[in-house]
C-alpha positions in Angstrom: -30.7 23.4 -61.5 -28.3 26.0 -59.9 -30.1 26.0 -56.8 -30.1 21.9 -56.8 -26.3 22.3 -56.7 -26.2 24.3 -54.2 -28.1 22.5 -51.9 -26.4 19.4 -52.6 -23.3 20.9 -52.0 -24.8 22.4 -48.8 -25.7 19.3 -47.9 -22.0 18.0 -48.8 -20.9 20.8 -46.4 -23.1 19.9 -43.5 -21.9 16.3 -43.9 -18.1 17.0 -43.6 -18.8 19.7 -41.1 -20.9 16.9 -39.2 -18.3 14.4 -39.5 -15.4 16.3 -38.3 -17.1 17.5 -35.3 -17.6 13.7 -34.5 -13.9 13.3 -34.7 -13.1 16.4 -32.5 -15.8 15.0 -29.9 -14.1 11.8 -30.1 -10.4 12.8 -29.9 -11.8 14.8 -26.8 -13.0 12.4 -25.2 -10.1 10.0 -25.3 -7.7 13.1 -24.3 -10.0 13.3 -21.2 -9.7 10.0 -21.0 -5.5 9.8 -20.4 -5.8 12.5 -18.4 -8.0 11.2 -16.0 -6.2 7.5 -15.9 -2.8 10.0 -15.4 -4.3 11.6 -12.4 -5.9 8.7 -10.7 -2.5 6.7 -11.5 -0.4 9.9 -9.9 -2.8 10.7 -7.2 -5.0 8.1 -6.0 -4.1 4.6 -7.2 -0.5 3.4 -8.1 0.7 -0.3 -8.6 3.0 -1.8 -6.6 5.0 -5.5 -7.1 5.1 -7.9 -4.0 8.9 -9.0 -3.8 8.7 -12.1 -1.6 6.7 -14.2 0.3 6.7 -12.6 4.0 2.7 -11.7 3.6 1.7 -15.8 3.0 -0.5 -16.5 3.0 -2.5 -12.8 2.3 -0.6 -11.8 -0.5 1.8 -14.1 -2.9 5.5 -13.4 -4.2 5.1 -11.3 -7.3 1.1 -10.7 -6.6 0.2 -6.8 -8.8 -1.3 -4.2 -6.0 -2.7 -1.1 -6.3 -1.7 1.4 -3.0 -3.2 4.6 -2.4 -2.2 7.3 0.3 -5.1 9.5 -0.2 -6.5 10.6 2.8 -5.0 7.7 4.5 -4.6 7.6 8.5 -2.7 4.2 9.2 -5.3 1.8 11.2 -4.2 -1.5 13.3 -4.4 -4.7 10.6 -4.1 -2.5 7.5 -2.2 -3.9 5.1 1.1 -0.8 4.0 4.0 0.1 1.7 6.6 1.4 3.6 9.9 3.0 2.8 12.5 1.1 5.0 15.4 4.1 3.8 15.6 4.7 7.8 14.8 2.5 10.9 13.7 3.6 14.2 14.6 2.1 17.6 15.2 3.1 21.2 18.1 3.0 22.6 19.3 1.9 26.6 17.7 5.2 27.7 14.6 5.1 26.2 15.5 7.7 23.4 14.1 7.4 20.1 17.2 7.1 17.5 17.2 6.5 14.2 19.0 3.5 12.2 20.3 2.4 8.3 17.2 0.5 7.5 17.8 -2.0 5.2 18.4 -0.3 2.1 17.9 3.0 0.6 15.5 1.8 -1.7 14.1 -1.2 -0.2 10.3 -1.2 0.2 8.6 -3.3 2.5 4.8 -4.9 2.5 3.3 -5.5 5.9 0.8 -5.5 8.3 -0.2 -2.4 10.8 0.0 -4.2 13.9 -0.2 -1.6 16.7 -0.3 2.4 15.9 1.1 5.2 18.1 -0.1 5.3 22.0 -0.5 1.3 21.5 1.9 -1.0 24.0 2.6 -3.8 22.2 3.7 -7.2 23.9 4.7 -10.5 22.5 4.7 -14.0 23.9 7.5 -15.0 21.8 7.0 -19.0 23.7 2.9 -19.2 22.9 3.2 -17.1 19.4 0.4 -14.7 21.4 0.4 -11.1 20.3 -1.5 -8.4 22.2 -2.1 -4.4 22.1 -3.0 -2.5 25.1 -3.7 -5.4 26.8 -6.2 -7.2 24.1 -4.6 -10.8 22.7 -4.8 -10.1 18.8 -7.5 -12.2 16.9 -4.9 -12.8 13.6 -6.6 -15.6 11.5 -4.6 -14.4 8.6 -0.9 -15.7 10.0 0.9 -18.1 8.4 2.7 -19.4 11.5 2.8 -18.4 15.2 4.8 -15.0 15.9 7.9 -17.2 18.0 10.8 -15.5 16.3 12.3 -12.6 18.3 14.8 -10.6 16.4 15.7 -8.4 19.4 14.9 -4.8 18.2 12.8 -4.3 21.1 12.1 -5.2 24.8 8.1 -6.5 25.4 5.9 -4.6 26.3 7.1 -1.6 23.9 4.8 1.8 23.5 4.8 2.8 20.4 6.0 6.7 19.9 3.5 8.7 18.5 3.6 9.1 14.8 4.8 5.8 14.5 3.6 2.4 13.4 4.8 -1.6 14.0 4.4 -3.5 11.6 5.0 -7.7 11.1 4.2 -9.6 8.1 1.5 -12.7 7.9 4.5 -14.8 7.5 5.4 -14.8 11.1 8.6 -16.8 10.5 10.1 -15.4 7.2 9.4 -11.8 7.6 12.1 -9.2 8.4 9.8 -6.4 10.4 9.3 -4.6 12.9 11.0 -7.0 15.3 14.4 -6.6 13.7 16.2 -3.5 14.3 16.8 -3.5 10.5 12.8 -2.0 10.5 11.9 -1.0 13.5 9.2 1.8 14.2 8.1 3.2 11.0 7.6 6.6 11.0 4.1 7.7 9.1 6.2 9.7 6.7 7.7 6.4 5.4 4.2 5.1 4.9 3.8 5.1 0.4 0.2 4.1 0.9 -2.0 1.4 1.6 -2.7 -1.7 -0.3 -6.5 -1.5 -1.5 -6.6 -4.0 -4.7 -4.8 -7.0 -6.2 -5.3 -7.0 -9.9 -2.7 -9.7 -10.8 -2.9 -12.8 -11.1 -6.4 -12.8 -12.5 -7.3 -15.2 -10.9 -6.8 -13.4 -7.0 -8.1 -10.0 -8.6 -10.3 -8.1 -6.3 -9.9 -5.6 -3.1 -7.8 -6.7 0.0 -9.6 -7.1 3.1 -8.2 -6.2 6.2 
C-alpha cells in the first residue's frame, strides 16, 4: 500500500512538475513574442498617419502606413517621410543654403522624384516633368504638375545627397517646388512607406 502511495504521489509530482513547465514554456514564448514585435516596431517597421490629401489619389487623408529606413537608399518614384525641420535652396550664386522649413515638427509624405546628380526640368505650361532629359511616365498624378511655387529655376541639378520630392496631388501639395521644402537632405529622410494597414479595406504594400 505504501508503495501505491508513493507512486501516486510521484505521479502527482510529475503532473504539477509537467504542468508548470507548460506555463514557463508558454510565458516564454509570449515574452519572445513582445520582444520581437518591440524590435521590429523600433527597428524595421514603424507606423506613420497621413495628414492630408497632397498624395491623391496614392494614399488618402488619415490612411495608417508603415515606414521603414532599414537599409534604405532613396530611389526615383519612391514613396518617403521626410522631416521638413530645415529646407534647402540655392541662392543667386548657386550656393547651397539652408532655410526654416515649414515647422520644426512638421513631417511631410511624398514622392522621390529625381535623386542627387539628376537635372530636373518642369514644363510648368504642358504639366510635363522630366529627369536627365527623360519626360516622366507619372500615371499616379492627380492633376498636371502647372503650379510653380518659385523655389527653383528649371532645369535644376540636384546636389548630391539630396532628393526632390512633389506629391501625387500636383495642385495641393506644398513640396519641393516651394522654398518652404526644397531639396531634402537624405538625413531628413524617416523612412519609406512600404504598407498601408488602415483602412482595411486599402490594406496591403504600396507600389511604387
Amino acid at each position: 500500500m505504501k508503495k501505491l502511495n508513493n507512486t501516486a504521489e510521484s505521479n502527482e509530482k510529475n503532473k504539477k512538475g509537467s504542468f508548470l513547465g507548460d506555463i514557463l514554456d508558454v510565458m516564454e514564448a509570449v515574452f519572445i513574442s513582445i520582444f520581437a514585435v518591440i524590435l521590429f516596431f523600433a527597428y524595421v517597421a514603424r507606423p506613420v498617419t497621413v495628414d492630408g490629401e497632397s498624395m491623391k489619389p496614392t494614399l488618402q487623408d488619415q490612411d495608417r502606413l508603415f515606414m521603414s529606413d532599414l537599409f534604405y537608399t532613396p530611389e526615383r518614384g519612391d514613396i518617403v517621410i521626410v522631416d521638413n525641420s530645415v529646407s534647402w535652396t540655392y541662392d543667386t550664386s548657386g550656393n547651397l543654403i539652408q532655410g526654416a522649413g515649414i515647422a520644426e515638427d512638421k513631417r511631410l509624405i511624398k514622392r522621390v522624384i529625381a535623386v542627387g546628380g539628376d537635372e530636373l526640368d518642369i514644363n510648368f505650361t504642358t504639366g510635363e516633368v522630366k529627369v536627365n532629359g527623360e519626360v516622366v511616365e507619372e500615371n499616379y498624378i492627380n492633376n498636371p504638375t502647372t503650379t510653380n511655387y518659385g523655389a527653383f529655376a528649371y532645369p535644376v541639378r540636384i546636389p548630391e545627397g539630396y532628393i526632390f520630392v512633389m506629391g501625387d496631388n500636383r495642385q495641393n501639395s506644398t513640396d519641393s517646388r516651394s522654398g518652404a521644402v526644397g531639396f531634402v537632405s537624405k538625413d531628413q529622410i524617416l523612412g519609406k512607406a512600404l504598407f498601408r494597414f488602415s483602412p482595411i479595406s486599402e490594406f496591403g504594400a504600396i507600389y511604387d
